[in-house]
N, C-alpha and C positions, 0 to 999 in steps of 0.2 A: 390802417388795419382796424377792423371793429369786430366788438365781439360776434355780432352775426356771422361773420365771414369766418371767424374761427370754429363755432359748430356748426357750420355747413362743411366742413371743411371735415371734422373731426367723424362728424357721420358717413361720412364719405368713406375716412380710412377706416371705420367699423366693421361699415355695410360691405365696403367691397366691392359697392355695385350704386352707381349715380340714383338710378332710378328705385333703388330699396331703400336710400338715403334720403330721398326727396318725400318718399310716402311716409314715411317715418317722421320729416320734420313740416310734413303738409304742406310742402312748396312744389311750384312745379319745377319740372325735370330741368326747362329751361334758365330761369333763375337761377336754380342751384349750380348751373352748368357757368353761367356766366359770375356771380358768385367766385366760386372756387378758382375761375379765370383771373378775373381782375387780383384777386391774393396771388396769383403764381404772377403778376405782371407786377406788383411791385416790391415783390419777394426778390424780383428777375430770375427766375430759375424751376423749372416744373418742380409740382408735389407728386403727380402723381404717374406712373408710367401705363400708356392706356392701351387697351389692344380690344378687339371686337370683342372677346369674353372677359375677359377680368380687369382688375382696376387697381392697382396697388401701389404701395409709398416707394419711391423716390429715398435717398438716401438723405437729400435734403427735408423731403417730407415725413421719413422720422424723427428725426431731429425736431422739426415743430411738434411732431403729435406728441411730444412730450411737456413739452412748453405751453401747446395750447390746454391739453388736459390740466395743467397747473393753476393758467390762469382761467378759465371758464371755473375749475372748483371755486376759483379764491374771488371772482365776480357773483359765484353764487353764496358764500358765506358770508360777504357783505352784502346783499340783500336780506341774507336770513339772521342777522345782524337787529339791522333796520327792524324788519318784523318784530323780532324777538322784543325790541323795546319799547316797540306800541303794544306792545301783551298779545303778540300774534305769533303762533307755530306756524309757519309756511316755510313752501319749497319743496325737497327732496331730500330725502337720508337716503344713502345709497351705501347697504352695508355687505359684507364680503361674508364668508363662512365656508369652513373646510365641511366635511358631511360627516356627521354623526358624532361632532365635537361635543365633548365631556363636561357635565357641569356647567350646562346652557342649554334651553329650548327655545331657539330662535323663531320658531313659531310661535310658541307662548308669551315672550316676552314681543315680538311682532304686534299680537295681535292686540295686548294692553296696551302699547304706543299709539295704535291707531284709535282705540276710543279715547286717549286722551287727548289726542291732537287730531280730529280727523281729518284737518286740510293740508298736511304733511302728506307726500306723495313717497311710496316704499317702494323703493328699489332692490331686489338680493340677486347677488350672485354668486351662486357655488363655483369657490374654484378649488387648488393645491394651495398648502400655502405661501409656496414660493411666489405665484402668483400673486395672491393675498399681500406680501409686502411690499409687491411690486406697486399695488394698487394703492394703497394706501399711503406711500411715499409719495407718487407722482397725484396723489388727488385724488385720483380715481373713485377713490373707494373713504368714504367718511369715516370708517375703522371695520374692523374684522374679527370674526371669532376665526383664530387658527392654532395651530398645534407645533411641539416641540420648535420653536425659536432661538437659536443664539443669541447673545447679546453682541457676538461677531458681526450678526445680520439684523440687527436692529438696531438702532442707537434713537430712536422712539420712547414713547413711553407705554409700559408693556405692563397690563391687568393679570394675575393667574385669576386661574378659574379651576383646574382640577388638576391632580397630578395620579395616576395611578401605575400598577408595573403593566409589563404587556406578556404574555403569554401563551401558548401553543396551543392551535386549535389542531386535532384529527380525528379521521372517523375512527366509532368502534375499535373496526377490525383493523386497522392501526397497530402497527407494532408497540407504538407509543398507549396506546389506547390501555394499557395493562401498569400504567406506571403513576404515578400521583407528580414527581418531578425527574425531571432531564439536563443534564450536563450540556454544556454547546458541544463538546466533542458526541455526543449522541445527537444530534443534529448532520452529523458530515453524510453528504451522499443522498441526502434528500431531498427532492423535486418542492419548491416550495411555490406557491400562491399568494404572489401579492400586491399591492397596488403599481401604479402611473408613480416612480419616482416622484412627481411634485408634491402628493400628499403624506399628511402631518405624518401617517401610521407609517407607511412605506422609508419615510425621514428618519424616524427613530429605528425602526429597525436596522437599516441600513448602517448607522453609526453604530449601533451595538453592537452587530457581526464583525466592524470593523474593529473596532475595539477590544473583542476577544480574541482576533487575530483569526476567525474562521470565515473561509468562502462558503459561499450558496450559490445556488444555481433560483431564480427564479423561472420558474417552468409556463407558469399561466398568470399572465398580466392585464389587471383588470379595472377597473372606474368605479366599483361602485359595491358595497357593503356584501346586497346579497348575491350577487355573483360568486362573490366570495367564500359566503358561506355552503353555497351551492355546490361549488366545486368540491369543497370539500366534503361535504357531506359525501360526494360520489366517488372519495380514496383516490382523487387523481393528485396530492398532496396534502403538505400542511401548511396553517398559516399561524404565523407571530402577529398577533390584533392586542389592541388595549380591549382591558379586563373588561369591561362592562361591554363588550362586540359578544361576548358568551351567554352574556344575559340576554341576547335577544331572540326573538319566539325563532326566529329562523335557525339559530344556531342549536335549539335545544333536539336532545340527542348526539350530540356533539361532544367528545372527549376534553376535561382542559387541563394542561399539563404546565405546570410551574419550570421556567428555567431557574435551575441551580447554579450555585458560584458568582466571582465578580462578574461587573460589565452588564449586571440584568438590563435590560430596557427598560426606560420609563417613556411613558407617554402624558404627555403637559400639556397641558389647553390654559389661549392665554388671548383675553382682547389687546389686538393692535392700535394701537390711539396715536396718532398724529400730534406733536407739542401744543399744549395746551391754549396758546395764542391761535395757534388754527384749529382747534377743533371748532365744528360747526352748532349750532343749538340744539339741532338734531338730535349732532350724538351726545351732548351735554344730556340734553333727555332721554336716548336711550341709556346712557350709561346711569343715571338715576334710577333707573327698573333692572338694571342688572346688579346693580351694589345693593340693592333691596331683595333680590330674587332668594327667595327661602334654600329652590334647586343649592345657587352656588353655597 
């Protein structure tokens, strides 16, 4: 088994599709085909179940994409190892980030890693942060800006970065709209607006409501900040966002209404980091522009 064969293999289970995987890793279709072959012959057992349209893992073939993602990280950290102590930044930082996390500008601090290293190749992917831990456990992901974490669901080592409470957005004309704070039992009966369960905001709310012991109905479910706020501006409910989601130009006009009593939500933004034996130089150097970052 060599590492070629394992991301040829891994872009496969990506892409989804042979021929998007081959353009991707500039080989051609056929290679890649015979390739990903010879691994299923002395695997002895298909990876992949293949049909005229689609391309997908085999039960055995998830099983390695977990193994392979592991070792391709831990082939590429010892490379960037090497580098590191000829006085060379190289490789790839491949960094995760929930959207619109607290007390971090991931662009900002982006865009200073690249004039400091500019032969470091940057990778981001927005995801949830469930996702996010997934990544960063299995490899995937060099570390991650993500939000409200357990230490149930992490046994990593875990940076804060901001902690604020979280609080009710509605329009004007809003019942709420007349009041400065709100009880959760003034909350029962209301259509709310709020993310895809796997992010940070949608997390903490969730355990809050659970924690007061009061149901919601989530009425409009959505991906992405200003949608968010969108809806809301247009009285089709309300949303529970961390505090600084009110300060943006999109929410302004927007009512914000403090939950009262126990059980408030808090919203916590916090870097994911991998044990210190594996972290890559990368994030060793991004994590030097973030412990310096004025923001946190």
């Amino acid at each position: 088994m060599e590492l070629r064969q394992l991301e040829h293999f891994v872009a496969v289970a990506e892409e989804q599709h042979f021929t998007r995987a081959a353009e991707r890793l500039a080989v051609s279709q056929s290679g890649l085909s015979s390739s990903v072959r010879a691994l299923e012959q002395e695997l002895r057992t298909p990876l992949f179940s293949r049909t005229t349209r689609t391309v997908r893992l085999t039960e055995a073939g998830q099983a390695l994409l977990v193994e392979a993602e592991r070792t391709l990280a831990g082939a590429r950290a010892a490379r960037d190892a090497v580098d590191a102590v000829r006085g060379l930044l190289r490789g790839t930082l491949t960094l995760g980030v929930e959207q619109c996390v607290a007390g971090v500008s991931p662009a900002r601090l982006l865009a200073a890693f690249h004039r400091e290293h500019p032969h470091m190749e940057i990778r981001l992917r927005q995801e949830g942060t469930s996702s996010l831990l997934e990544g960063v456990a299995g490899g995937r992901l060099d570390l991650a800006f993500a939000a409200t974490v357990s230490p149930l669901e992490w046994r990593g080592e875990l940076m804060p970065l901001a902690r604020e409470p979280m609080v009710v957005l509605c329009a004007p004309g809003h019942r709420l709209g007349a009041v400065s704070r709100v009880a959760w039992a003034g909350l029962h009966g209301e259509p709310f607006i709020d993310f895809h369960p796997d992010w940070g905001p949608r997390r903490a709310a969730d355990e809050a409501f659970a924690a007061a012991g009061v149901r919601r109905t989530v009425a409009l479910e959505v991906n992405d900040v200003h949608s968010l706020l969108e809806l809301v501006h247009e009285g089709l409910g309300i949303a529970v966002v961390p505090h600084h989601f009110s300060r943006k130009q999109e929410a302004r006009g927007l009512v914000v209404v403090e939950l009262d009593g126990p059980h408030r939500p808090v919203y916590e933004s916090v870097v994911l980091l991998p044990p210190s034996r594996a972290m890559s130089p990368g994030a060793r150097a991004l994590m030097t522009l973030v412990r310096e970052d004025p923001l946190r």
